[in-house]
DRENROSE-215093 format. One record per residue (C-alpha): residue in one letter; chain; x negated, y negated, z; residue number from 1. Coordinates in steps of 0.001 Angstrom, whole numbers, padded with zeros to 6 digits. Layout:
<nodes>
NODE	residuo	cadena	c1	c2	c3	num
NODE	A	A	X	Y	Z	NUM
...
</nodes>
This chain:
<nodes>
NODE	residuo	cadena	c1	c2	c3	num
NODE	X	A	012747	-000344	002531	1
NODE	X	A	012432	-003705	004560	2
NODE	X	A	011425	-003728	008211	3
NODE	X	A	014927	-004120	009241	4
NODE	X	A	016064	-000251	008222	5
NODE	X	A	012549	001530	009521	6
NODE	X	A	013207	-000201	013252	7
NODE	X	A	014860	002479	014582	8
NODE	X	A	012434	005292	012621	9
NODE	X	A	010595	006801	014997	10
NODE	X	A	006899	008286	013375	11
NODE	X	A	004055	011179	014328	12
NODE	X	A	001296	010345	013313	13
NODE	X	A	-001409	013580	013962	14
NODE	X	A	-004899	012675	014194	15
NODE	X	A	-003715	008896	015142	16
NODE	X	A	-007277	008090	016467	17
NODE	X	A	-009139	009443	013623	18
NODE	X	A	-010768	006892	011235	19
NODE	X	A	-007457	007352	008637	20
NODE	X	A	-004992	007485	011495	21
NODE	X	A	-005306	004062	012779	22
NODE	X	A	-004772	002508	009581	23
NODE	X	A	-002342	004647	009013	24
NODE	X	A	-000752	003484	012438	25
NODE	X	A	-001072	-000764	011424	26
NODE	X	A	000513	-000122	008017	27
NODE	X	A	004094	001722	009985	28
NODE	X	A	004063	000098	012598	29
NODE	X	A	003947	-003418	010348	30
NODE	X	A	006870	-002532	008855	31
NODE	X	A	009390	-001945	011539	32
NODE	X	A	008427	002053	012624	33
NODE	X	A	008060	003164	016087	34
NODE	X	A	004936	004914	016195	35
NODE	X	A	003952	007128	018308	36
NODE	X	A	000286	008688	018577	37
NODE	X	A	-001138	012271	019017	38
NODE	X	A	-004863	013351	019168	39
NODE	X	A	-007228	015427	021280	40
NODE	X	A	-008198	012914	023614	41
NODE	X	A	-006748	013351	027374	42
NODE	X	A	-008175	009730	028312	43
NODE	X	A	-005887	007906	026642	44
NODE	X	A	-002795	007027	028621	45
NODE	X	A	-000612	004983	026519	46
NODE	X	A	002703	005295	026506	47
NODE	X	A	003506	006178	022917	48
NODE	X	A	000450	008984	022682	49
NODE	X	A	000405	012283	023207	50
NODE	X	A	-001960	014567	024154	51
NODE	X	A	-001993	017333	021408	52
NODE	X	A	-003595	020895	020763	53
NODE	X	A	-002590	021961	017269	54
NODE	X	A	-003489	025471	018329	55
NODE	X	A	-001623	025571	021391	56
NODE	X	A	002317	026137	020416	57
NODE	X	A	003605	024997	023356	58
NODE	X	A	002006	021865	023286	59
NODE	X	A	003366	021054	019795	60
NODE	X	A	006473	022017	021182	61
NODE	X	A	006485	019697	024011	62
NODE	X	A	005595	017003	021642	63
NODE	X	A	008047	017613	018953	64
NODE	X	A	010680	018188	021532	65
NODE	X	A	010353	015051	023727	66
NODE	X	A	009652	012513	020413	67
NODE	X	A	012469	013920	017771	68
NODE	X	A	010228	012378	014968	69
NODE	X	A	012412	011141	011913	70
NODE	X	A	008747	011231	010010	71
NODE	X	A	005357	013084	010873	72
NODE	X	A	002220	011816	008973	73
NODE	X	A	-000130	014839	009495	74
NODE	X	A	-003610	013636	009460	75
NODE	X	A	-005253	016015	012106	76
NODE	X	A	-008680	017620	010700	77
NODE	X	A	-012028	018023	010796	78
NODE	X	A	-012542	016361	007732	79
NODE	X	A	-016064	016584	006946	80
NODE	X	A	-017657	018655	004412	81
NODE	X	A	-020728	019553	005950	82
NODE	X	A	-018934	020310	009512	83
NODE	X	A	-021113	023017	010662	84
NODE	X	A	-018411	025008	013080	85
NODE	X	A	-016565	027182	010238	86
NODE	X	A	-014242	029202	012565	87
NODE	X	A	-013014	025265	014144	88
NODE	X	A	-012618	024375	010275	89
NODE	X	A	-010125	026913	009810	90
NODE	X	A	-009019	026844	013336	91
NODE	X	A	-007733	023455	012701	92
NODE	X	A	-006908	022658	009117	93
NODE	X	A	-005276	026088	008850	94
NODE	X	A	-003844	027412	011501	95
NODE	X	A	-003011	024049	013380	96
NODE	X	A	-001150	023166	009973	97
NODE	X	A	000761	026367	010097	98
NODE	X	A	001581	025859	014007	99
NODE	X	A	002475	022401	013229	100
NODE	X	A	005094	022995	010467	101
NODE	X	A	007028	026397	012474	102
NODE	X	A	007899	024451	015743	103
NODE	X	A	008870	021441	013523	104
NODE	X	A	011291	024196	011371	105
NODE	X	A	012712	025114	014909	106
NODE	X	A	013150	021076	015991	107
NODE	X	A	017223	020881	016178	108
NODE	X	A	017049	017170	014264	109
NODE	X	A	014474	018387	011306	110
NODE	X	A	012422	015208	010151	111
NODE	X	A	013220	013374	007469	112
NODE	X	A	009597	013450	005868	113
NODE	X	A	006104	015829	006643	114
NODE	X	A	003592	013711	004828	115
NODE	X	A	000237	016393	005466	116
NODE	X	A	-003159	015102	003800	117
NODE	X	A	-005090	017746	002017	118
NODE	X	A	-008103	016740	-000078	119
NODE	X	A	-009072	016938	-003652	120
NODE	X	A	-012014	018829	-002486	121
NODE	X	A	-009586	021608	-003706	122
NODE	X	A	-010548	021099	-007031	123
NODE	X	A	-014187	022183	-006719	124
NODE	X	A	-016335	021417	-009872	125
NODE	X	A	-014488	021449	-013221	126
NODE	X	A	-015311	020506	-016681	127
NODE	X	A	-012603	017943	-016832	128
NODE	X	A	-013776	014667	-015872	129
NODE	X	A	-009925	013377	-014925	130
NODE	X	A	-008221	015754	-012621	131
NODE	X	A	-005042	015874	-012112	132
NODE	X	A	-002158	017750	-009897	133
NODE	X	A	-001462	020654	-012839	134
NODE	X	A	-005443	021670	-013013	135
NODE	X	A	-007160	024844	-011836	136
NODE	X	A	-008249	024722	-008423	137
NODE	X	A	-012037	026123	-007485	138
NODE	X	A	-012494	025069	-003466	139
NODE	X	A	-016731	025457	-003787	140
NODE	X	A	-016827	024877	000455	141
NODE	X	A	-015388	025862	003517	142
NODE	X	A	-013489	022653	003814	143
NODE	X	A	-011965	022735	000364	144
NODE	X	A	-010237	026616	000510	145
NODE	X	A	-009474	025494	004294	146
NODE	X	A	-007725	022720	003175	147
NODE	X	A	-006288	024968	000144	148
NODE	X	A	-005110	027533	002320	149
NODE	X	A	-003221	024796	004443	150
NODE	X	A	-001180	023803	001367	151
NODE	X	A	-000319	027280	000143	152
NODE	X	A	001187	027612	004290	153
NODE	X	A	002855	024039	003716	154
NODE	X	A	004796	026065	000309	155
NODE	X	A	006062	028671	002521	156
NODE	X	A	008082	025809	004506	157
NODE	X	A	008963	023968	001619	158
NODE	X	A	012197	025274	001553	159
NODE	X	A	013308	024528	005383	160
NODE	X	A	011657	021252	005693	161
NODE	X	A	011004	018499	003324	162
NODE	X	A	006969	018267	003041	163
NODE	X	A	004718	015811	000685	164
NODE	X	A	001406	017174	000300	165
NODE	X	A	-000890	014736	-000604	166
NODE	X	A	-004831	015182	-002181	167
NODE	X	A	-006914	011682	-001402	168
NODE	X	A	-009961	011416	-003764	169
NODE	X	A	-013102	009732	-001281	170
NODE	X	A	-011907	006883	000367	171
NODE	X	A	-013805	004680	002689	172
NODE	X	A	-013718	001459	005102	173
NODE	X	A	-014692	-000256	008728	174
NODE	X	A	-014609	002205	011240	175
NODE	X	A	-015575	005399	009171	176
NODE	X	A	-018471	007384	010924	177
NODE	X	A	-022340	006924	009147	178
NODE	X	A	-022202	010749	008454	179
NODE	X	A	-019768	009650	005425	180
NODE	X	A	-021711	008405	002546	181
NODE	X	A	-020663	004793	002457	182
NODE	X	A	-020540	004215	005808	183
NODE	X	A	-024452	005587	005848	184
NODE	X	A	-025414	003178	002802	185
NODE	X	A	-023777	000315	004391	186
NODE	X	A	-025297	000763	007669	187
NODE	X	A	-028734	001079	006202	188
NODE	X	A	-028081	-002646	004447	189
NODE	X	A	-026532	-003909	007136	190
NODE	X	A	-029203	-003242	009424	191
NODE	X	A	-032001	-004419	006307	192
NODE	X	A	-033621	-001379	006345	193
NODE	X	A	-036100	-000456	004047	194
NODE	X	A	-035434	002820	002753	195
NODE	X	A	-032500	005315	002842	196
NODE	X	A	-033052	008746	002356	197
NODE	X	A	-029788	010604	000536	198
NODE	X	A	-029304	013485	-001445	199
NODE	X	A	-027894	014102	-004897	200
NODE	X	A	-027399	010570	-006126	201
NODE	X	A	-026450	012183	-009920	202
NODE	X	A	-022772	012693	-008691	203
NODE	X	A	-020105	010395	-009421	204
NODE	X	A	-017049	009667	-007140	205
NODE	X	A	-013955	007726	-006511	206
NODE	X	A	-014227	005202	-003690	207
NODE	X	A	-011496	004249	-002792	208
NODE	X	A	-009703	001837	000174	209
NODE	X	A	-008441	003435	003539	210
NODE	X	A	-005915	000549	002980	211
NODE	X	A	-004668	001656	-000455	212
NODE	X	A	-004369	005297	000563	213
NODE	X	A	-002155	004779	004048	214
NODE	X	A	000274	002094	001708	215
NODE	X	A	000406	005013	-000949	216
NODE	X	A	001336	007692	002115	217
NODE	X	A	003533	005250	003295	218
NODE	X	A	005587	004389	000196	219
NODE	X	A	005443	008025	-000964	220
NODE	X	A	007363	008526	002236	221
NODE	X	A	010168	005918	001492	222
NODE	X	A	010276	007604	-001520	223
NODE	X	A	012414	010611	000554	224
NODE	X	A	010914	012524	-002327	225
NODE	X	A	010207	016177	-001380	226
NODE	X	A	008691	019693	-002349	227
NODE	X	A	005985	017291	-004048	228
NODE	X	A	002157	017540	-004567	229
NODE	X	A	000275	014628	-005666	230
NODE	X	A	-003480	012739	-006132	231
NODE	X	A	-004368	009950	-004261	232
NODE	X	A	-006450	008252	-006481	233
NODE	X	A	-007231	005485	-008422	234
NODE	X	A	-009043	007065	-011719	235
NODE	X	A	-012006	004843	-010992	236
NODE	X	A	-015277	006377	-010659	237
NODE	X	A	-018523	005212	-009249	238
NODE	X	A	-022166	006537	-009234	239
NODE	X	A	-024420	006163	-006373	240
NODE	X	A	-026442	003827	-007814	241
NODE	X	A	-023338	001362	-008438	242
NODE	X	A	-022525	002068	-004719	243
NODE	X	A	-026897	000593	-004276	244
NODE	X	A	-026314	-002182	-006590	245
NODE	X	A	-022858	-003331	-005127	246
NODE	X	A	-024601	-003318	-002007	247
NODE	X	A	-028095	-004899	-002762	248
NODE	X	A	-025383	-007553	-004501	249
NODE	X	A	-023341	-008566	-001566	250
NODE	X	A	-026094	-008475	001166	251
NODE	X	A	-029012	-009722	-000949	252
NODE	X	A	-031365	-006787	000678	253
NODE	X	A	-033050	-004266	-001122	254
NODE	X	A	-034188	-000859	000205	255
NODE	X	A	-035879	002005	-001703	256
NODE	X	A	-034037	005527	-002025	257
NODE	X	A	-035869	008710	-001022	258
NODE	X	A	-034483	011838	-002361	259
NODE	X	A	-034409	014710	000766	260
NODE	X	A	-034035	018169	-000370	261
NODE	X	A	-032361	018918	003039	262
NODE	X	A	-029373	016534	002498	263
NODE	X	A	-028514	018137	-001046	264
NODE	X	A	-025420	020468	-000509	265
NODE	X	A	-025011	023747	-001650	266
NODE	X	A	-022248	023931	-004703	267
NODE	X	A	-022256	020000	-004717	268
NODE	X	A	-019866	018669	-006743	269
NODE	X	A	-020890	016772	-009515	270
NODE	X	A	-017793	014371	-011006	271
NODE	X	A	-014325	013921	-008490	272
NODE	X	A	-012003	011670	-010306	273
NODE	X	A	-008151	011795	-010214	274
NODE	X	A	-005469	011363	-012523	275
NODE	X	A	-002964	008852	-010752	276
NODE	X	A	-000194	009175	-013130	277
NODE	X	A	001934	011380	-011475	278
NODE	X	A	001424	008811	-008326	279
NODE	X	A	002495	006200	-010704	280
NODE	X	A	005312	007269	-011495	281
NODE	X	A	006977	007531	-008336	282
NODE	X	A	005223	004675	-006309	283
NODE	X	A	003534	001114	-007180	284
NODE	X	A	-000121	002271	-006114	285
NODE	X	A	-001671	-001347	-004302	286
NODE	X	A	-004369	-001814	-006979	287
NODE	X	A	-005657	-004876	-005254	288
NODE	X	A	-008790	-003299	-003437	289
NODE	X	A	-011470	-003572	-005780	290
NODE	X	A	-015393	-001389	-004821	291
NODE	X	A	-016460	-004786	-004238	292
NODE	X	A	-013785	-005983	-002008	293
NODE	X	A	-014117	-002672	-000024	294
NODE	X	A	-017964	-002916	000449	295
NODE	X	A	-017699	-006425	001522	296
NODE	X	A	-015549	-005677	003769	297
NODE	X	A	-017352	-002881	005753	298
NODE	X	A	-021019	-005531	005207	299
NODE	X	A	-019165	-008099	007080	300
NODE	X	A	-017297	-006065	010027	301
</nodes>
């Protein structure tokens, strides 16, 4: 698509002022959408947002109603693993998801595309080392089977509106919050600390851009492909210690790593790394955001 055909596309994005969600707003709107914004916060008086409660029907209704989305990017979560509120985690990922996709099945002018981000949390620990869409799921959190039980909700409605589900493998970039990993690491260099105290550093991880995953979301859309699952991922895995080294490499600072019991999570998983061939083969995946480039990037902003 050029910008010239998505001008008159008009996009809901969910979650718009969430760390994804204003990425995810730049890369539409620089390409001709009209965006419009939804999110929790009544502060915000912009024009083109909307306040939203995914677990209030009428106010998805309202919303829906007055915007007649041709696309909705669902992005609204709590997205961190160690969120300590388990009823909110369900609350939201769940049940908002299911709220969400039954007043856009009653919308008179149906959307063209649901894009709604799950995670590849789903997978839990496995013995393969390269997951991809056709393996055995085994959710080992709250977050994971919450964000399971969306997509098995999202397959009920498969068949009256045309939903991508996608799975991101860890992503990361300026403007993430410091209780992400990266974000945490990065802060501590930045800042020329001289320690950091983590947990498990023996797991191993994609980390990928927040700028590769909202032009993947964004061309899977274009796609007008439908009924489809798919990873997010780039196949490249890092350990912890490359993530230190990367780090002590770009900022020339050194700190020393202290190993706290207290930050080691319960059923941690050990390897997360996706197969992107599926991805692939309907898209061309920006490759051009090396580990480097991304940690750079957040050092320098």
């Amino acid at each position: 698509m050029d910008k010239n055909e998505n001008s008159g596309l008009k996009v809901l994005i969910t979650g718009s002022e969430g760390f994804t969600g204003k990425y995810m707003q730049l890369e539409m709107e620089s390409l001709g959408y009209q965006v419009y914004r939804s999110g929790t916060d009544p502060s915000i008086t912009a024009s083109n947002y909307f306040f939203l409660n995914l677990l209030n029907v009428d106010s998805l209704r309202n919303c829906l109603q007055t915007i007649q989305p041709d696309i909705i990017i669902h992005l609204a979560a709590i997205a961190y693993v160690g969120h300590d509120n388990i009823q909110q985690l369900y609350d939201v990922n769940t049940v908002g998801t299911r709220h969400l996709l039954a007043v856009s099945a009653e919308l008179r002018k149906k959307p063209k595309s649901i894009l709604i981000a799950s995670s590849a949390n789903i997978y839990g620990n496995t013995t393969k080392s390269i997951i991809s869409e056709q393996d055995e799921v085994f959710p080992a959190n709250d977050y994971a089977v919450s964000k399971l039980a969306m997509e098995y909700i999202a397959k009920i409605y498969m068949t009256d509106l045309p939903i991508i589900i996608v799975r991101p493998f860890n992503y990361t970039g300026v403007g993430q919050k410091n209780n992400f990993l990266i974000p945490k690491i990065v802060e501590h260099f930045k800042q020329r600390k001289t320690f950091i105290e983590l947990g498990n550093i023996n797991v191993y991880r994609e980390y990928n851009d927040v700028r590769f995953v909202v032009n993947a979301y964004r061309q899977l859309i274009e796609t007008g492909i439908s009924s489809f699952v798919c990873n997010i991922c780039t196949g490249k895995e890092y350990s912890l210690k490359e993530v230190i080294e990367i780090c002590e490499k770009n900022s020339n600072h050194f700190l020393k790593i202290n190993i706290n019991p207290n930050f080691v999570r319960k059923n941690e998983i050990i390897n997360l790394c996706g197969d992107n061939s599926l991805l692939k083969s309907v898209i061309n995946p920006d490759s051009s955001y090396s580990l480097n480039d991304t940690i750079s990037w957040m050092l320098n902003n």
